[in-house]
N, C-alpha and C positions, 0 to 999 in steps of 0.2 A: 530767272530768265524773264526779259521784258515782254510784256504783251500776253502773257499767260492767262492773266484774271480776264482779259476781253476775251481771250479762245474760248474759257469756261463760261462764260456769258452765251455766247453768240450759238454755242454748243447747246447748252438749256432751252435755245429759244427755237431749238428744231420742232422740240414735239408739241408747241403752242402756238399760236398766229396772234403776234404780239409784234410790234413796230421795234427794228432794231433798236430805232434811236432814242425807244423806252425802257431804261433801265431803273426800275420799279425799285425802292428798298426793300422789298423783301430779297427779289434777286443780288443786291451786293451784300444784305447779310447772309446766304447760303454761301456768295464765295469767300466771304473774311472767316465764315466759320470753319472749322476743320473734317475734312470727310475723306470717305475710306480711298478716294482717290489721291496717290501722290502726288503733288504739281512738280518734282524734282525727281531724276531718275536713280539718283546716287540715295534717295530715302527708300529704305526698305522696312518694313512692318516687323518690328520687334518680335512678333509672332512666329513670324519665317528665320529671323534668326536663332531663337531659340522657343522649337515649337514644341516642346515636351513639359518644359517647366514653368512658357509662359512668359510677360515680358516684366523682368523686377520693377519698373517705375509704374506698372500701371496694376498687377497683381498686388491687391489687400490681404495682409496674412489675415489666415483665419485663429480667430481666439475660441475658446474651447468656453463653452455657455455654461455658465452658471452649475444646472441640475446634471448636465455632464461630469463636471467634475466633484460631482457627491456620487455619481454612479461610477468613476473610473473611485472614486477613495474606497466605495462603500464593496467594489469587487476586491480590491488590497488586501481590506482585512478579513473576508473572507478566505482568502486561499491564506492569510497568514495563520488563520483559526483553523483551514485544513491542515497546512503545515504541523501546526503545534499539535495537534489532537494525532497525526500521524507518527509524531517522535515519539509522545509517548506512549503508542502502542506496541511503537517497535521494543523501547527500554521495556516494557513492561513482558512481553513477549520472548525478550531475551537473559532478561538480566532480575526482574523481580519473581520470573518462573522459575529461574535455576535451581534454586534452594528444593523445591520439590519435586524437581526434575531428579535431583540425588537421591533422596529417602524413597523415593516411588521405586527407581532403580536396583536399590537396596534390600529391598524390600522383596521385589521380580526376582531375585538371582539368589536370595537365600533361602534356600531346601531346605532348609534342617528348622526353621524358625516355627517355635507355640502359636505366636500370635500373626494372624493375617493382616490385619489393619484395613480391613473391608472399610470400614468407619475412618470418620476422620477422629474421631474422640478419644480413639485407643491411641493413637499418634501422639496426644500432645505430653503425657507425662515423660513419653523414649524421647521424645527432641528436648525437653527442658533437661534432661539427662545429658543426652550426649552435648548439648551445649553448656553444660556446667564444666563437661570432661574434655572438652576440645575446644572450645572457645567458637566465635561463629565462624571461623574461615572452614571450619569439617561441614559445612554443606554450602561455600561456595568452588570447590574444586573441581577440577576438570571445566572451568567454564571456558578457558583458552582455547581448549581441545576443540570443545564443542561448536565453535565461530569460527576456528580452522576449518574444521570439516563441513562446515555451510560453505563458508570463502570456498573452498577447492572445489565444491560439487556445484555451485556457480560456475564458475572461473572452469571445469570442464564443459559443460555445457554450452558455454558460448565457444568455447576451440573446437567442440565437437561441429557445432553449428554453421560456422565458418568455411570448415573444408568439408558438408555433407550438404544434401539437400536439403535435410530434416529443420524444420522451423523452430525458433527459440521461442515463440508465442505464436496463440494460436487465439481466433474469437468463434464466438457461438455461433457465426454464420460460415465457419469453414467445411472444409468437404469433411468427408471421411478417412480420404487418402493422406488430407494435411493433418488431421487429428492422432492418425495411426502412425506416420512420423515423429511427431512432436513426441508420441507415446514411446517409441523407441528411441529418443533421443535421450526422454529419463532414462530409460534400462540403459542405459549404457551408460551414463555419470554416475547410475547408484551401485553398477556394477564394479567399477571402478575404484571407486572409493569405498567399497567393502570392508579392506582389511584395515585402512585409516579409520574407518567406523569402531571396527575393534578396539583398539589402540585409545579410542577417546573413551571408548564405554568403560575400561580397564582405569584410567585414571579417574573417571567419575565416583566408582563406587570401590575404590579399595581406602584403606583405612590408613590415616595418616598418622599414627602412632604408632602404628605396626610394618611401615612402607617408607621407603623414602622418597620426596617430593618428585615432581615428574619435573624435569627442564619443558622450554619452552619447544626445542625442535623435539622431543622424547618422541612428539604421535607420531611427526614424519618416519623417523630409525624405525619405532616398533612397527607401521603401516608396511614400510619399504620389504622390511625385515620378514614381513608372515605373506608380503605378496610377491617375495623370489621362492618364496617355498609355497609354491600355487596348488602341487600336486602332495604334497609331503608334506605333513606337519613337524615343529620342531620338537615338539615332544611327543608322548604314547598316549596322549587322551585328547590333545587339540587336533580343532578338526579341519581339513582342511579347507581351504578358502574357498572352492570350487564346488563346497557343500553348504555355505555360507549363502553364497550371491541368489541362489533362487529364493532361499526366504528372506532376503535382505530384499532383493528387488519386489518379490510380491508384496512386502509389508510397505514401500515406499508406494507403488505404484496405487495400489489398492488407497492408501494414504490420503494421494494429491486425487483422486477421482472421488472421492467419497465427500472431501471436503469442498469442491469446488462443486460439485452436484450440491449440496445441503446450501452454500453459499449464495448461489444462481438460485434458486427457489427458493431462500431468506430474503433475499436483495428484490426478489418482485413480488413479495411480498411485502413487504418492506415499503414499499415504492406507491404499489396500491393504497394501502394501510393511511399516507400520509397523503396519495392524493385526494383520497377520499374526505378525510379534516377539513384539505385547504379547500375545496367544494363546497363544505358547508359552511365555510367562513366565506365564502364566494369569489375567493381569489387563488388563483394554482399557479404556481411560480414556474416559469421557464427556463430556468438556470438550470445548468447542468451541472454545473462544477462548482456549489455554493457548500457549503457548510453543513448545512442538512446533507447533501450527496457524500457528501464525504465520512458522514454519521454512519448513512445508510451504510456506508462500504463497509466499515469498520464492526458494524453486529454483524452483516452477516459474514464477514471474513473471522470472527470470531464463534459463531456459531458453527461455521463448518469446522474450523478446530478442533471444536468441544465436539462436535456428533463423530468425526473419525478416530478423537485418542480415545473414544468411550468404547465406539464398537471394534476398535483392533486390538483392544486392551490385552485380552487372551493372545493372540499371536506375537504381541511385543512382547510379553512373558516368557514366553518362547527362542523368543527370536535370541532376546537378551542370554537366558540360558545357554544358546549353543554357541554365540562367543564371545562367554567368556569360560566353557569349560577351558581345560588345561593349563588357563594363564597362570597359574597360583596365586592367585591374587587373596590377600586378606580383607573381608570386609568388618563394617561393622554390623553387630548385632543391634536390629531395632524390636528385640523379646522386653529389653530392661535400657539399653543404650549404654552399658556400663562395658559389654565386651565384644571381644572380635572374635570372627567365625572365618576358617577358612573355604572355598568353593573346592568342592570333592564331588565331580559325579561323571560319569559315563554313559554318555549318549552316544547312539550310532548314527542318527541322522533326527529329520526333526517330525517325525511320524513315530518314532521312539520317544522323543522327550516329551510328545504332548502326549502318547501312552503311560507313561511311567507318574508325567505330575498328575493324571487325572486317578490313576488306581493309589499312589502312596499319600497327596496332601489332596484328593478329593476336586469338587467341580471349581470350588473355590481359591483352590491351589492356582488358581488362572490369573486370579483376581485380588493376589498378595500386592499390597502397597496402591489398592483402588483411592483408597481414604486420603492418599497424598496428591492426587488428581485432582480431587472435590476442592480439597482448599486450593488449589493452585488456578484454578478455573475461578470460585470465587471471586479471591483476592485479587486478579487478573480484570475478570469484569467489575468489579468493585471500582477499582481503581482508572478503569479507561471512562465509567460513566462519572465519577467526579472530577475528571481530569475534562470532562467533554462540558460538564454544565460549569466549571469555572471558566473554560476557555469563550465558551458562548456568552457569558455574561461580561466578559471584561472584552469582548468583539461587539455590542451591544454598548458597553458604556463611551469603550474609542470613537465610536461612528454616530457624528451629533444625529438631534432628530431632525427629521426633513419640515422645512415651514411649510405650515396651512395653507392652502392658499385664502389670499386678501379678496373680501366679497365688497363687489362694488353698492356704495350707498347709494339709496332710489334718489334721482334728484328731485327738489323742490321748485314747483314752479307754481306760479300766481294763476289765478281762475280769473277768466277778465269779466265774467259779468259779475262772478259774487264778489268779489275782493278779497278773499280768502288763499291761501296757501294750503296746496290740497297736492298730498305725495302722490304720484303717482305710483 
């Protein structure tokens, strides 16, 4: 529109006393240049049209600096070094324990057997035995079973959780009220899965030369099977299920409390221990979720393990004993490894069985098949700690080192009375 640049003139010259008919160059460069006032009413501020994201021709993307993206790479491979150090806790947890998980079993459930195997040393001539005579699959069996009945006691827990009030996790700052929940939400998944408990223990330790293989649904049918007969057992010496779930549930419950207490007081231990180092190296790391934390998690989640299979050792003994009376199950003998024994005993309840194993095989009758723990803990921690210092070292060699920084040279300049060059 004409006459606009004279309105913006004449408009400037209110708040000065300046002769209209002086218009100064600086005054026509403020109106040739561009300012926040529109001279046209159809232009609108890019800002008002899109005030959220900013206006694309005049918004600079921002690029990501340099020491940034060593610190987004150098967080990568840490959680990829937690990753890995967590797989294979779990493989090792599940699948390199098994093996000892049977003979320890084997061991618990046979009454009649010479040898205890307190030690781990008396163990190794019976396994090179029974591995000459069955090949190695006779101490990986029942390990199907065994991941079933984890998967199901999961998989109740969260349906349990779903249609109850009761929480599926619980932290160190909750009430009482939420902790005593979460508490009976276990009892009630271990309660549950009792009789499928049976059913796996059964496949675990019966003898495969003496047995015929278990199918893959077998734990569901025999589970299903011993938990419509709740009040009745199927035969005159098994017992029935509803005699079962108290000591199944105390041994569980007792279990996860034992181990998560030992865990929680490893892990601030733990935590102290290395901040105390990084102090006298003069630098303590703020990272929560790096490599070291995931270390820390991993002993003391290991530690609490090892302190509750140690001290419930006796009552798994136990526990094992009352079901698998009546199954008929044939196991194998771990006296020589060369034969099978079948399970013959009559208990009435489990204030009987731990009277009878403590007056007939003694205090150590508790503590049949301890020796196959010891290795299995070992070899378990053996293997998470070399699996932890290769994972750190090749986390370590991926992630370059970070440059020095470049220290500026003093410059040189002339002295004007000496004539000399003199650094400052």
């Amino acid at each position: 529109m004409a006459g606009l640049d004279d309105y913006q003139f004449f408009s400037n010259l209110r708040e000065r006393e300046t002769p209209f008919w002086q218009k100064t160059y600086e005054d026509k460069e403020k109106i040739m240049e561009p300012t926040d006032c529109y001279r046209r009413p159809t232009e609108f501020p890019q800002t008002l049209l899109n005030p959220v994201h900013g206006s694309p021709q005049t918004t600079k993307p921002v690029l990501p600096k340099p020491h940034d993206h060593d610190s987004y790479k150098d967080i990568q491979m840490e959680k990829y070094g937690e990753l890995s150090i967590n797989i294979v806790s779990l493989c090792s947890e599940n699948l390199l324990s098994h093996p000892f998980i049977v003979v320890r079993r084997q061991c618990q459930v046979n009454v009649n057997s010479q040898r205890y195997h307190v030690l781990p040393i008396t163990l190794v001539p019976a396994l090179i035995h029974m591995q000459g005579c069955q090949g190695f699959s006779a101490f990986w069996k029942g390990l199907g079973s065994i991941l079933t009945v984890k998967g199901v006691t999961m998989a109740l827990e969260d349906f349990i959780s779903k249609f109850t009030p009761w929480p599926k996790e619980i932290s160190p700052h909750s009430s009482p009220k939420t902790m005593g929940q979460h508490l009976l939400l276990k009892c009630s998944a271990l309660a549950l899965i009792t009789p499928f408990y049976s059913a796996s223990l059964v496949e675990t330790v019966q003898s495969e030369i003496a047995s015929e293989k278990p199918g893959v649904l077998d734990v569901f049918k025999e589970g299903l099977t011993r938990l419509l007969s709740f009040t009745q057992p199927q035969t005159g010496r098994m017992l029935p299920v509803w005699l079962l779930i108290v000591p199944t549930v105390a041994h569980g419950i007792l279990q996860y409390l034992i181990g998560n207490a030992v865990s929680t007081i490893t892990s601030q231990i733990l935590r102290r221990y290395h901040r105390q180092d990084q102090q006298k190296q003069g630098a303590v790391s703020k990272d929560s979720g790096s490599f070291l934390d995931a270390s820390v998690r991993l002993q003391s989640t290991f530690i609490g393990h090892l302190a509750s299979d140690v001290l419930l050792y006796p009552l798994e003994t136990i526990l094992h004993r009352l079901h698998m009376q009546g199954t008929r199950t044939i196991i194998d003998s771990l006296d020589v490894g060369y034969e099978v024994k079948p399970i013959l005993t009559r208990y009435e309840g489990f204030f009987d069985c731990l009277n009878t194993t403590v007056q007939e095989e003694g205090f150590l009758g508790l503590f049949k098949g301890f020796g196959a723990l010891c290795i299995q803990y070992a070899l378990y921690g053996a293997v998470l700690k070399f699996a932890e210092v290769i994972i750190r070292e090749v986390t370590l060699a991926l992630v370059p080192p970070k440059p020095k920084p470049k220290t500026q040279e003093q410059p040189i300049v002339l002295h004007p009375e000496a004539g000399e060059y003199i650094a400052e």
